[in-house]
N, C-alpha and C positions, 0 to 999 in steps of 0.2 A: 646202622650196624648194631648189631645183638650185643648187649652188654655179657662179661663173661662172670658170671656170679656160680661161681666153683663151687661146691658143697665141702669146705674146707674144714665146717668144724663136725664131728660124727652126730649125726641127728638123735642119736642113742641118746643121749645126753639133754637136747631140749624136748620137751613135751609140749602139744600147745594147751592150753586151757583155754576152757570155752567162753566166749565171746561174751560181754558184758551185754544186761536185758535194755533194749531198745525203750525209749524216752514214754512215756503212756501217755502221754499230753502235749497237743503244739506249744505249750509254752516251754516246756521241758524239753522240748526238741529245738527250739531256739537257744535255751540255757545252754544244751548241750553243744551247740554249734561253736559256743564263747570257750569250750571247754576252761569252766574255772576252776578244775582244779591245779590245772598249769597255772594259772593268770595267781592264785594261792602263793604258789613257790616263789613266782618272781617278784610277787609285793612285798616279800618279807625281807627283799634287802631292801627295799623304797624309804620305810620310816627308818632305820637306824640311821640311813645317808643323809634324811632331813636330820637326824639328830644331830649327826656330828659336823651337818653345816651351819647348824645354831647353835653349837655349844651346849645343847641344851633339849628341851621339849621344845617345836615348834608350837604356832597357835595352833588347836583342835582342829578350827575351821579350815587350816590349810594344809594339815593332813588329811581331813576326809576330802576336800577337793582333790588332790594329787591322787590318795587312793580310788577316787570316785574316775576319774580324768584315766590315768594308768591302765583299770580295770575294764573300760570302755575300749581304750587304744589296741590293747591284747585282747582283749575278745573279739574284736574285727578282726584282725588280724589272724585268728585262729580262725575264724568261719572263712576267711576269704580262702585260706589255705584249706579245707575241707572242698571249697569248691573248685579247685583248682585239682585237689587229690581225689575229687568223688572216682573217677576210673581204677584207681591202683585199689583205695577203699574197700571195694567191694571183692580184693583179690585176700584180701590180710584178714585172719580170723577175728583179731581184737579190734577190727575197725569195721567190722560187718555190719553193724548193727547203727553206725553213726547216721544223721536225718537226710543226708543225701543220698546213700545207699537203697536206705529204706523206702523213701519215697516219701517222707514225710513231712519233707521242705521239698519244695521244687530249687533250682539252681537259681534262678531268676530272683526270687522270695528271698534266697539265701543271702545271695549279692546285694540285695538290696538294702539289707538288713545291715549286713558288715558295712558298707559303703555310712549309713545312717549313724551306725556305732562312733565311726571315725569322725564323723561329723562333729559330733555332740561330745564325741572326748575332746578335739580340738576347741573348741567352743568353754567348757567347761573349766582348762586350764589356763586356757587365753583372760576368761573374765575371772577364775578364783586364782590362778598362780601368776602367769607371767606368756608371753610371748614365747622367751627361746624353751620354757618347759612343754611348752604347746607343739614347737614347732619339731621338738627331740622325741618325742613322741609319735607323732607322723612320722618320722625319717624312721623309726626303727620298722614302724609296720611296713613303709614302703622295700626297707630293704629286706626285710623276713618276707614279702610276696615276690618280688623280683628275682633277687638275688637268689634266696635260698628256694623259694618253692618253685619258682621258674625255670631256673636257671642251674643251680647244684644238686639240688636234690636227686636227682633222676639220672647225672651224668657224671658226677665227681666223687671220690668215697672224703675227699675233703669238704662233702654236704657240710656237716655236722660244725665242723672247726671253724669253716668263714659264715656261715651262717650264725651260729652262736653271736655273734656280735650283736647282734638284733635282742636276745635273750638280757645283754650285759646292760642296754639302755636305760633299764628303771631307774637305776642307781645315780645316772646322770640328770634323769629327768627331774628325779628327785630332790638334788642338791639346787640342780637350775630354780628349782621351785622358789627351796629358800633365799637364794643367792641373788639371784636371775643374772648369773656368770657362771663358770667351768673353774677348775684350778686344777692341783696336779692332785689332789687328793680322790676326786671323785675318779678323775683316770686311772689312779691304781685299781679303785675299786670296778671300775669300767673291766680291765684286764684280769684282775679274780673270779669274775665269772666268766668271762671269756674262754681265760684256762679252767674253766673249773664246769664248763658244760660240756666237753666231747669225753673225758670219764666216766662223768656221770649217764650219757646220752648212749655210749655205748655197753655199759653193763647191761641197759635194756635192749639194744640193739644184740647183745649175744644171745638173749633170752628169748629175742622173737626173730633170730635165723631166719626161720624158713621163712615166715612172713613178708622178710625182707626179700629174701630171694625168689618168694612165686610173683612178686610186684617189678623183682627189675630193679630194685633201689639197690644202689651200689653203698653200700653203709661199709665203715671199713670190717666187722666181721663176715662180711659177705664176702666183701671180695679181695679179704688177705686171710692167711694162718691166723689162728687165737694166739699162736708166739707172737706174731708180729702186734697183733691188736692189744697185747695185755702190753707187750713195751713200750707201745703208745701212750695206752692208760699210765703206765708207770710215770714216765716222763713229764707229761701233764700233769700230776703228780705232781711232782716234784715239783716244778716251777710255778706251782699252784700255791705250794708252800712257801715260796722264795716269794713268789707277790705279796702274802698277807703281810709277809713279814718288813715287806719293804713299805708297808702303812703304815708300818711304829712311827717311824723318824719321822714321814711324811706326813702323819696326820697328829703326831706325838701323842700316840698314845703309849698307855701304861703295861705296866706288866701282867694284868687281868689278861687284858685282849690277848697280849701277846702270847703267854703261857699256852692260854687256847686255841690258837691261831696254831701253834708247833706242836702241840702235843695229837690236833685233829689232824692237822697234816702231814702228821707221820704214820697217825693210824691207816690217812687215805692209802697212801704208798705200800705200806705194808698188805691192807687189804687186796691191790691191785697184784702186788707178786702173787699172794696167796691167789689168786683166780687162777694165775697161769698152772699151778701147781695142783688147779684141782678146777678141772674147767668142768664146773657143773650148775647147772642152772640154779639148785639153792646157792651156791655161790654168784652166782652175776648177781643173781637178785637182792641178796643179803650186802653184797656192795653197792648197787643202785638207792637202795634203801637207807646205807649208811650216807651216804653221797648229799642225801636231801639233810639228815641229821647233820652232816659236816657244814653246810652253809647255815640252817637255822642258829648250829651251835657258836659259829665265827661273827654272825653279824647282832646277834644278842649281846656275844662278848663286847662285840666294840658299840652297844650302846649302852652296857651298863659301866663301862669302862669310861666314855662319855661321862655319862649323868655323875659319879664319883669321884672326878678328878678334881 
């Protein structure tokens, strides 16, 4: 059955830009498969969660392991999903160019590659961290390929929302690291990015419409109103805000984090109205943008809130 991807938001409005320059080297087109500069975003909640499950700096050695382990885990995980999306790929202007499109990994090569990654990130956390960080690690890629590239991506415009969970795992794998246990504190933060990736994920998602819609990918600005998608963002929002905040008590921090925690999280909400009130691609974008500042700027807070208590 033909997915129904409406043209609901006026195309006037997004423009595509062209397609980023294709990898000039196999090893580059391997890098590229890891895409690190996602794998970027999600380690920067990794160290503050060791921080605040040491009280403290962890040892060196077992933050570069964790970030060594992490960075291996998500980059398989990102190639696995390139080969799993090589057919839509070649449908979307900003993913034209990626090494399975082009021809410049074979699928085979590809897979094999991710499969190797996973390997060796498990391996690397198991002998520098611990077990259950090793094993939290794997679960998240298992379920970012199943779950979401399998399974939601293609059929649910709830992709993004259940899928996200897989994105929230660093933060667990991290504390597990120090810990080599769970508590309620790394769960909060588990849940902050949870809520705090289908905002973020769809302000880029309004910016590349069409993209979405020549592929079939049901994202929620495809296939609902920009009314409907920015009161999503709002909402998320907001409880996005209501989570950080329920890490004071929980993890007892101070009024650093906290101030920071409310004051970004009002700007996020705020930002998200103003989209609906000016549904224009410098606005998706200029909110997608802030979205990556809102997290750098939350999880800084709560490790120099950490370190000064």
């Amino acid at each position: 059955m033909a997915l129904d991807v409406r043209p609901v938001i006026p195309s006037r409005f997004f423009s595509h830009k062209s397609r980023g320059a294709a990898p000039s080297s196999l090893i580059g087109a391997y890098v590229a498969l890891m895409k690190l500069r996602v794998v970027e975003l999600l380690l920067v909640t990794t160290i503050p969660t060791m921080v605040l499950a040491h009280d403290g700096w962890p040892s060196v050695q077992l933050m570069v392991v964790t970030l060594i382990g992490g960075t291996l885990a998500a980059g398989g995980a990102n190639a696995i999903n390139m080969y799993i999306d090589r057919d839509i790929d070649k449908l979307m202007v900003r993913t034209q160019n990626r090494p399975l499109v082009t021809g410049a990994i074979t699928p085979r090569a590809a897979m094999i590659f991710a499969i190797a990654l996973e390997i060796i990130a498990f391996c690397v956390l198991f002998v520098g961290a611990n077990l259950l960080a090793a094993c939290l690690a794997i679960s998240a890629t298992l379920f970012y390929v199943f779950v979401y590239s399998l399974w939601l991506k293609r059929t649910s415009k709830q992709n993004i929302v259940i899928g996200g969970a897989a994105g929230a795992m660093p933060v667990l794998v991290g504390w597990a690291a120090v810990t080599n246990s769970l508590s309620w504190a790394p769960v909060v933060l588990f849940v902050v990015i949870f809520l705090w990736t289908p905002p973020h994920f769809w302000a880029l998602a309004i910016r590349h419409h069409d993209d979405y819609k020549a592929a079939g990918v049901p994202m929620l600005p495809v296939v609902e109103s920009l009314e409907r998608t920015v009161r999503s963002m709002t909402t998320y929002a907001v409880l996005l805000t209501i989570s950080t905040l329920v890490l004071v008590p929980v993890a007892e921090l101070g009024w650093l984090y906290g101030i920071t925690a409310l004051v970004f999280g009002v700007a996020f909400v705020i930002g998200s109205v103003r989209l609906g009130k000016d549904p224009s691609e410098k606005r998706a974008m200029r909110l997608f943008t802030f979205s990556i500042t809102y997290v750098t700027a939350v999880f800084v807070a709560l490790t120099i809130d950490v370190l000064v208590r």
